[in-house]
N, C-alpha and C positions, 0 to 999 in steps of 0.2 A: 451438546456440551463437548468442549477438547478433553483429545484423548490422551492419554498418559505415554508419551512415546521413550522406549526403552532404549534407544540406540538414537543420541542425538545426530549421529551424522548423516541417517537416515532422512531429517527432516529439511524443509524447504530452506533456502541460503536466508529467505527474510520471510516471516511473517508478520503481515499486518492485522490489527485488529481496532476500530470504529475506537477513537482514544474515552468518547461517553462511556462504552461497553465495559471498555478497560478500567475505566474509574468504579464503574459500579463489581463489577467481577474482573480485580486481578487473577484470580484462579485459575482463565481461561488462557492465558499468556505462560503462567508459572508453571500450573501442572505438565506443561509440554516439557519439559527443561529438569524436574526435579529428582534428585538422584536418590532418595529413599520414596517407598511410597506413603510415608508416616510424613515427610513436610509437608510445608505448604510450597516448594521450589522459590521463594523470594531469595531464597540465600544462596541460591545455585545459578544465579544470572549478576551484570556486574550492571546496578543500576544507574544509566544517566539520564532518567529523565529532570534529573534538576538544573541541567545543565541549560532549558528553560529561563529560567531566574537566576541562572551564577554560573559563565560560562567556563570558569574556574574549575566546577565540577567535572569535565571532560579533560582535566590534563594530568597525567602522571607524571609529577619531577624525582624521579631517583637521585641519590645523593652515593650509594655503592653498587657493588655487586650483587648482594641480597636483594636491596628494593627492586634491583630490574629483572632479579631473578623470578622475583614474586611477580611482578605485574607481566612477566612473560608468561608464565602459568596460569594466571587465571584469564589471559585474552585468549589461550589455544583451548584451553578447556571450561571457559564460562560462556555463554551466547551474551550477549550486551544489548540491553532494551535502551530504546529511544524514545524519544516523544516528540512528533514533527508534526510542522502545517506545510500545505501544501499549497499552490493556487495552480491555474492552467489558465491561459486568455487564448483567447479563437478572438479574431477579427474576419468578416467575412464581407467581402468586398463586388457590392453590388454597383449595378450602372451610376443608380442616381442616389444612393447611401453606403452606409458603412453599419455591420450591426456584431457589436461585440458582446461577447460571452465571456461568461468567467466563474469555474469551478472553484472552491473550497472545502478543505476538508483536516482532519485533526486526527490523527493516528498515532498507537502505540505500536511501535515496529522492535521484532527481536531479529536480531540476526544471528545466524547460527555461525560460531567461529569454527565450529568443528565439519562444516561442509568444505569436502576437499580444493575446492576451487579457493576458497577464502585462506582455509588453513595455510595453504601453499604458500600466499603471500606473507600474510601474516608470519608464519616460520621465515622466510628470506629475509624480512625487512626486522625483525630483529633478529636476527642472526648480525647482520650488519653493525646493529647498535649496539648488543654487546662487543663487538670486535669492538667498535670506537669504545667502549668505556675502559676497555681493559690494556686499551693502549691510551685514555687517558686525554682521549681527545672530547669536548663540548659536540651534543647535538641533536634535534632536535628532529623527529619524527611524527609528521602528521598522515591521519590516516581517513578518508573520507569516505564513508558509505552511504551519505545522502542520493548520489543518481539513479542509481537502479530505482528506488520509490518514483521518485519523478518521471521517469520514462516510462513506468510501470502504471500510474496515475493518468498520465496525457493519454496513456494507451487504451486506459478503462474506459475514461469519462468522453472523447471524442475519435474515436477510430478511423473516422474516413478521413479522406485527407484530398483535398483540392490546389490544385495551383494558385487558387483565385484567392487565399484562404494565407492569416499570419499568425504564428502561435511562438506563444511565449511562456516556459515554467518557469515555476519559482518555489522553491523553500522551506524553509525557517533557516536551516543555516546549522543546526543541532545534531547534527549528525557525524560530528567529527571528533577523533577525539586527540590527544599530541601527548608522547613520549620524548621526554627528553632531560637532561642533566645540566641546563645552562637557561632557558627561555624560548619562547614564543616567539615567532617575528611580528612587527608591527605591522598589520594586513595592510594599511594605505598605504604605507612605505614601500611593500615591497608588489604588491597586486599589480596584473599590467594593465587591465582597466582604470583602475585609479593617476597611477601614471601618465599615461597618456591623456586622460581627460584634465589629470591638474597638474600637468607638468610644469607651468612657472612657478605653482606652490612648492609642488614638490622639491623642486631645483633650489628656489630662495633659502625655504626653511630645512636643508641638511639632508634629503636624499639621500645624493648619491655617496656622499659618507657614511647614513647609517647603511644603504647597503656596502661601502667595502669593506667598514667594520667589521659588521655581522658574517660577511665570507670570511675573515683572516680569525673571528673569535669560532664561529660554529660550524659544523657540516648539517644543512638543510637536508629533508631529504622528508618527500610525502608519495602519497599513492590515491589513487581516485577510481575506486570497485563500481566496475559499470555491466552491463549486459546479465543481471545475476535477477534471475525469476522472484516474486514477489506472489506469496500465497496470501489472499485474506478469507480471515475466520469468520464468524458471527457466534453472536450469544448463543444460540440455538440451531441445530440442525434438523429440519422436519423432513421425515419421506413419507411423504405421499404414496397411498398404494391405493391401485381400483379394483374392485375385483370383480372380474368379467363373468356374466354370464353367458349363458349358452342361448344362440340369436336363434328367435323364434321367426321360423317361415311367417312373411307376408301374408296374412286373405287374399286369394286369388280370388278376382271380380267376377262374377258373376255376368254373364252374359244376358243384354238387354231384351228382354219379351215385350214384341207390340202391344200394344194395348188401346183397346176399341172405346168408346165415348160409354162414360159412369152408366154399370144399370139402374133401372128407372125401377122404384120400390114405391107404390103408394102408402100414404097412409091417411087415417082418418083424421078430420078434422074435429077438433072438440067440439067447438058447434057444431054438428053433427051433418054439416054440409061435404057430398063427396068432392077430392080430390080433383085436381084438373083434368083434363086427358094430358098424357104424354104427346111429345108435339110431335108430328109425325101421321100420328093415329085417324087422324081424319080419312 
Protein backbone atom coordinates (compact mmCIF):
# COMPACT_ATOMS: atom_id res chain seq x y z
CA UNK A 1 0.00 0.00 0.00
CA UNK A 2 1.50 3.92 -0.67
CA UNK A 3 2.91 5.51 2.04
CA UNK A 4 1.84 8.66 3.48
CA UNK A 5 4.92 10.81 2.62
CA UNK A 6 5.31 13.97 4.95
CA UNK A 7 7.49 16.26 2.99
CA UNK A 8 6.33 16.46 -0.62
CA UNK A 9 9.46 17.50 -1.97
CA UNK A 10 10.93 14.55 -0.93
CA UNK A 11 8.99 12.46 -3.44
CA UNK A 12 9.57 11.45 -7.12
CA UNK A 13 9.16 14.62 -9.80
CA UNK A 14 6.15 12.02 -11.36
CA UNK A 15 4.42 9.20 -10.28
CA UNK A 16 2.79 6.78 -12.26
CA UNK A 17 0.21 4.52 -11.23
CA UNK A 18 -1.76 1.49 -13.77
CA UNK A 19 -4.84 4.27 -14.49
CA UNK A 20 -7.30 0.51 -13.69
CA UNK A 21 -5.46 0.69 -10.17
CA UNK A 22 -6.30 4.27 -9.91
CA UNK A 23 -9.87 3.89 -10.66
CA UNK A 24 -10.50 1.32 -8.28
CA UNK A 25 -8.07 2.75 -5.29
CA UNK A 26 -7.59 6.66 -5.75
CA UNK A 27 -6.19 6.32 -2.15
CA UNK A 28 -3.00 5.01 -3.49
CA UNK A 29 -2.15 8.47 -5.51
CA UNK A 30 -3.90 10.89 -2.65
CA UNK A 31 -2.52 9.47 0.35
CA UNK A 32 1.10 10.41 -1.13
CA UNK A 33 0.24 14.27 -1.34
CA UNK A 34 -2.23 14.86 1.75
CA UNK A 35 -1.61 17.48 4.19
CA UNK A 36 -3.67 16.23 7.28
CA UNK A 37 -3.66 12.79 8.04
CA UNK A 38 -7.53 12.73 8.79
CA UNK A 39 -8.27 13.51 4.50
CA UNK A 40 -8.52 11.61 2.02
CA UNK A 41 -5.63 14.10 -0.04
CA UNK A 42 -8.16 14.55 -3.05
CA UNK A 43 -8.27 18.08 -2.02
CA UNK A 44 -4.69 18.54 -1.82
CA UNK A 45 -3.82 17.83 -5.60
CA UNK A 46 -5.22 20.09 -8.58
CA UNK A 47 -7.24 17.46 -10.60
CA UNK A 48 -6.99 17.18 -14.46
CA UNK A 49 -7.84 14.28 -15.24
CA UNK A 50 -10.95 15.53 -16.97
CA UNK A 51 -9.19 17.36 -19.16
CA UNK A 52 -9.76 13.74 -20.94
CA UNK A 53 -13.40 14.82 -22.05
CA UNK A 54 -13.10 18.67 -21.99
CA UNK A 55 -9.80 19.89 -22.69
CA UNK A 56 -11.16 23.21 -21.39
CA UNK A 57 -10.39 21.67 -17.99
CA UNK A 58 -6.45 22.14 -18.23
CA UNK A 59 -6.62 26.05 -18.78
CA UNK A 60 -6.51 28.85 -16.29
CA UNK A 61 -7.95 32.28 -17.58
CA UNK A 62 -7.34 34.97 -14.94
CA UNK A 63 -9.17 38.15 -15.48
CA UNK A 64 -6.76 40.04 -12.29
CA UNK A 65 -4.33 39.95 -9.91
CA UNK A 66 -5.97 37.68 -7.34
CA UNK A 67 -6.90 34.87 -9.91
CA UNK A 68 -3.31 34.68 -11.03
CA UNK A 69 -2.31 35.00 -7.60
CA UNK A 70 -4.38 31.97 -6.57
CA UNK A 71 -3.65 29.68 -9.46
CA UNK A 72 0.17 30.63 -8.69
CA UNK A 73 -0.26 29.19 -5.35
CA UNK A 74 -1.65 26.26 -5.74
CA UNK A 75 0.68 25.12 -8.94
CA UNK A 76 3.82 25.70 -6.49
CA UNK A 77 2.19 24.04 -3.63
CA UNK A 78 -0.40 21.44 -5.18
CA UNK A 79 1.12 18.33 -7.25
CA UNK A 80 -1.29 17.99 -10.39
CA UNK A 81 -2.68 14.55 -11.50
CA UNK A 82 -3.18 13.57 -15.02
CA UNK A 83 -4.53 10.96 -16.78
CA UNK A 84 -2.60 9.68 -20.06
CA UNK A 85 -2.27 7.01 -22.77
CA UNK A 86 0.48 6.10 -24.06
CA UNK A 87 1.61 3.88 -27.12
CA UNK A 88 5.34 3.08 -28.21
CA UNK A 89 5.78 1.32 -31.98
CA UNK A 90 9.11 -0.72 -32.62
CA UNK A 91 9.51 -1.65 -36.30
CA UNK A 92 12.09 -4.23 -36.74
CA UNK A 93 13.47 -4.57 -39.91
CA UNK A 94 14.50 -7.99 -41.18
CA UNK A 95 16.13 -9.28 -44.68
CA UNK A 96 13.03 -10.48 -46.16
CA UNK A 97 10.02 -8.81 -43.62
CA UNK A 98 9.27 -6.02 -41.46
CA UNK A 99 7.62 -7.02 -37.82
CA UNK A 100 6.03 -4.31 -35.82
CA UNK A 101 5.30 -3.93 -32.20
CA UNK A 102 3.22 -1.87 -30.31
CA UNK A 103 2.78 -1.07 -26.59
CA UNK A 104 -0.19 0.46 -24.84
CA UNK A 105 -0.99 1.50 -21.74
CA UNK A 106 -3.41 4.14 -19.48
CA UNK A 107 -1.81 5.87 -16.49
CA UNK A 108 -2.73 8.13 -13.74
CA UNK A 109 0.57 10.28 -13.30
CA UNK A 110 1.02 13.03 -10.28
CA UNK A 111 3.53 15.13 -10.62
CA UNK A 112 5.11 16.72 -7.91
CA UNK A 113 5.26 20.82 -8.30
CA UNK A 114 7.20 20.89 -5.30
CA UNK A 115 10.29 18.88 -6.55
CA UNK A 116 13.11 21.45 -6.96
CA UNK A 117 13.83 20.86 -10.62
CA UNK A 118 10.04 21.63 -11.47
CA UNK A 119 9.48 24.16 -8.94
CA UNK A 120 12.34 26.23 -10.44
CA UNK A 121 10.60 26.52 -13.50
CA UNK A 122 7.46 26.84 -12.65
CA UNK A 123 8.46 30.09 -10.12
CA UNK A 124 10.39 31.70 -13.40
CA UNK A 125 7.76 31.23 -15.80
CA UNK A 126 5.28 32.94 -13.62
CA UNK A 127 7.18 35.24 -12.31
CA UNK A 128 7.14 36.36 -16.00
CA UNK A 129 3.43 36.42 -16.26
CA UNK A 130 2.66 38.25 -13.50
CA UNK A 131 5.28 40.91 -14.66
CA UNK A 132 2.95 41.02 -18.03
CA UNK A 133 -0.28 41.27 -16.02
CA UNK A 134 0.75 44.07 -14.08
CA UNK A 135 1.99 45.87 -16.86
CA UNK A 136 -1.24 45.09 -18.54
CA UNK A 137 -0.07 43.34 -21.33
CA UNK A 138 -2.18 39.72 -22.92
CA UNK A 139 -0.58 36.36 -22.45
CA UNK A 140 -0.59 33.11 -22.59
CA UNK A 141 1.53 30.35 -20.91
CA UNK A 142 1.57 26.80 -21.73
CA UNK A 143 3.28 24.38 -19.88
CA UNK A 144 3.87 20.75 -20.99
CA UNK A 145 4.83 17.65 -18.82
CA UNK A 146 3.69 14.97 -21.03
CA UNK A 147 7.72 13.85 -22.30
CA UNK A 148 9.40 12.61 -19.32
CA UNK A 149 6.17 9.70 -19.30
CA UNK A 150 6.99 8.91 -22.78
CA UNK A 151 10.71 8.64 -22.68
CA UNK A 152 10.16 6.97 -19.40
CA UNK A 153 7.51 4.31 -21.05
CA UNK A 154 9.87 3.56 -24.41
CA UNK A 155 12.43 3.11 -21.85
CA UNK A 156 10.28 0.43 -19.71
CA UNK A 157 8.67 -1.43 -22.34
CA UNK A 158 11.65 -1.91 -24.97
CA UNK A 159 15.21 -1.11 -23.68
CA UNK A 160 17.58 -2.46 -26.26
CA UNK A 161 18.00 -0.51 -29.02
CA UNK A 162 19.31 -1.60 -32.55
CA UNK A 163 20.30 0.40 -35.63
CA UNK A 164 18.23 -1.99 -37.72
CA UNK A 165 15.18 -0.98 -35.54
CA UNK A 166 12.45 2.34 -35.90
CA UNK A 167 10.44 3.63 -32.87
CA UNK A 168 7.92 5.96 -32.59
CA UNK A 169 6.06 7.54 -29.14
CA UNK A 170 3.05 8.80 -28.80
CA UNK A 171 0.58 10.26 -26.17
CA UNK A 172 -2.70 11.39 -25.51
CA UNK A 173 -1.78 14.97 -25.62
CA UNK A 174 -3.44 15.68 -21.75
CA UNK A 175 -0.79 16.61 -20.10
CA UNK A 176 -0.69 20.21 -20.59
CA UNK A 177 -2.02 22.75 -18.99
CA UNK A 178 -2.15 26.97 -20.23
CA UNK A 179 -2.20 30.11 -18.05
CA UNK A 180 -3.18 33.04 -19.47
CA UNK A 181 -5.55 36.31 -19.57
CA UNK A 182 -6.39 36.69 -23.40
CA UNK A 183 -6.54 32.90 -25.23
CA UNK A 184 -5.15 29.88 -26.36
CA UNK A 185 -3.38 29.76 -29.86
CA UNK A 186 -5.02 27.86 -32.57
CA UNK A 187 -2.62 24.67 -32.56
CA UNK A 188 -2.95 24.13 -36.74
CA UNK A 189 -2.43 27.65 -37.12
CA UNK A 190 0.52 28.07 -35.38
CA UNK A 191 2.30 24.09 -35.08
CA UNK A 192 5.18 23.68 -37.48
CA UNK A 193 4.27 20.43 -38.36
CA UNK A 194 0.96 21.44 -39.51
CA UNK A 195 2.36 24.14 -41.43
CA UNK A 196 4.45 22.72 -43.42
CA UNK A 197 2.51 19.80 -44.27
CA UNK A 198 -0.54 22.15 -45.23
CA UNK A 199 1.00 25.12 -46.09
CA UNK A 200 -1.25 26.00 -49.26
CA UNK A 201 -4.25 25.56 -46.64
CA UNK A 202 -2.67 27.37 -44.30
CA UNK A 203 -1.56 30.21 -46.56
CA UNK A 204 -5.32 30.42 -48.49
CA UNK A 205 -7.48 30.35 -45.43
CA UNK A 206 -5.49 33.27 -43.11
CA UNK A 207 -2.33 31.94 -41.53
CA UNK A 208 -0.08 34.11 -41.63
CA UNK A 209 -2.45 36.93 -40.37
CA UNK A 210 -3.75 34.91 -37.60
CA UNK A 211 -0.06 34.44 -36.66
CA UNK A 212 0.91 38.46 -36.94
CA UNK A 213 -2.26 39.16 -35.04
CA UNK A 214 -1.66 36.88 -32.33
CA UNK A 215 2.09 38.30 -31.94
CA UNK A 216 1.04 42.18 -31.92
CA UNK A 217 -2.32 41.08 -29.39
CA UNK A 218 -0.41 38.27 -27.02
CA UNK A 219 3.09 37.27 -25.67
CA UNK A 220 3.23 33.47 -26.25
CA UNK A 221 5.49 31.90 -24.21
CA UNK A 222 5.51 27.73 -23.19
CA UNK A 223 7.93 25.26 -21.59
CA UNK A 224 8.35 21.31 -22.35
CA UNK A 225 9.75 19.46 -18.79
CA UNK A 226 11.89 16.60 -20.20
CA UNK A 227 14.64 14.28 -18.51
CA UNK A 228 12.55 14.16 -15.11
CA UNK A 229 12.62 10.33 -13.45
CA UNK A 230 9.23 8.65 -13.55
CA UNK A 231 8.49 6.39 -10.28
CA UNK A 232 5.58 3.63 -10.76
CA UNK A 233 3.55 2.22 -7.85
CA UNK A 234 1.31 -0.77 -7.65
CA UNK A 235 -1.64 -1.61 -5.63
CA UNK A 236 0.37 -3.74 -3.59
CA UNK A 237 3.80 -4.12 -2.27
CA UNK A 238 4.74 -7.84 -1.36
CA UNK A 239 8.33 -8.95 0.17
CA UNK A 240 9.21 -11.95 -0.20
CA UNK A 241 11.23 -13.46 2.61
CA UNK A 242 13.13 -17.20 2.80
CA UNK A 243 14.26 -18.21 5.64
CA UNK A 244 17.46 -20.26 5.26
CA UNK A 245 18.28 -23.05 7.11
CA UNK A 246 21.43 -24.37 8.26
CA UNK A 247 22.81 -26.73 5.01
CA UNK A 248 23.18 -30.09 6.09
CA UNK A 249 26.58 -32.16 5.18
CA UNK A 250 26.01 -34.42 2.09
CA UNK A 251 26.26 -38.54 2.89
CA UNK A 252 29.59 -39.22 2.07
CA UNK A 253 29.61 -42.52 -0.31
CA UNK A 254 30.48 -45.30 0.90
CA UNK A 255 33.21 -47.11 -0.62
CA UNK A 256 32.33 -50.01 -2.99
CA UNK A 257 33.08 -53.86 -1.53
CA UNK A 258 33.48 -56.66 -4.22
CA UNK A 259 31.27 -59.05 -3.95
CA UNK A 260 31.61 -62.81 -4.97
CA UNK A 261 28.49 -64.83 -6.77
CA UNK A 262 25.04 -65.15 -4.27
CA UNK A 263 25.47 -68.05 -1.48
CA UNK A 264 23.90 -71.09 -2.38
CA UNK A 265 21.09 -71.84 0.55
CA UNK A 266 19.21 -75.13 -0.07
CA UNK A 267 15.96 -75.84 0.61
CA UNK A 268 13.36 -78.43 0.81
CA UNK A 269 11.05 -79.23 -1.64
CA UNK A 270 7.34 -79.56 -0.59
CA UNK A 271 7.15 -82.63 -2.42
CA UNK A 272 9.54 -83.87 -0.34
CA UNK A 273 12.19 -84.41 -3.26
CA UNK A 274 15.76 -83.00 -2.40
CA UNK A 275 17.19 -79.89 -3.93
CA UNK A 276 19.44 -79.90 -6.78
CA UNK A 277 23.11 -80.02 -6.27
CA UNK A 278 24.84 -76.54 -6.53
CA UNK A 279 26.55 -76.47 -9.91
CA UNK A 280 29.90 -76.78 -9.43
CA UNK A 281 29.64 -79.69 -7.01
CA UNK A 282 30.25 -82.57 -9.06
Amino acid sequence: MAMHVTNSAEMAPYTALRWGEFVANPHLLYSLCRSSPNGDGADDVINMTGAWTNPNNSEFKVENMEELQRVRNELLTKPILFHIKVEHNKTEHYVVMKVRKVWRDEFAVLVNTRHPTIREVLSQKLNEVTQHMQEGKKFCLKLNFGPPVKQWYSGVVDAEVSLCDSRRNSESGHMEIAVHNYSTPVECCVNPVCIVCCFPFWFLFGGPCYMVHRTMKCIDDSHRFTDLPVQLITGMNVTVRVQSHPQQPYPQPRPAVPQGPPGYSPYQDPGGQPPPPYPGSY
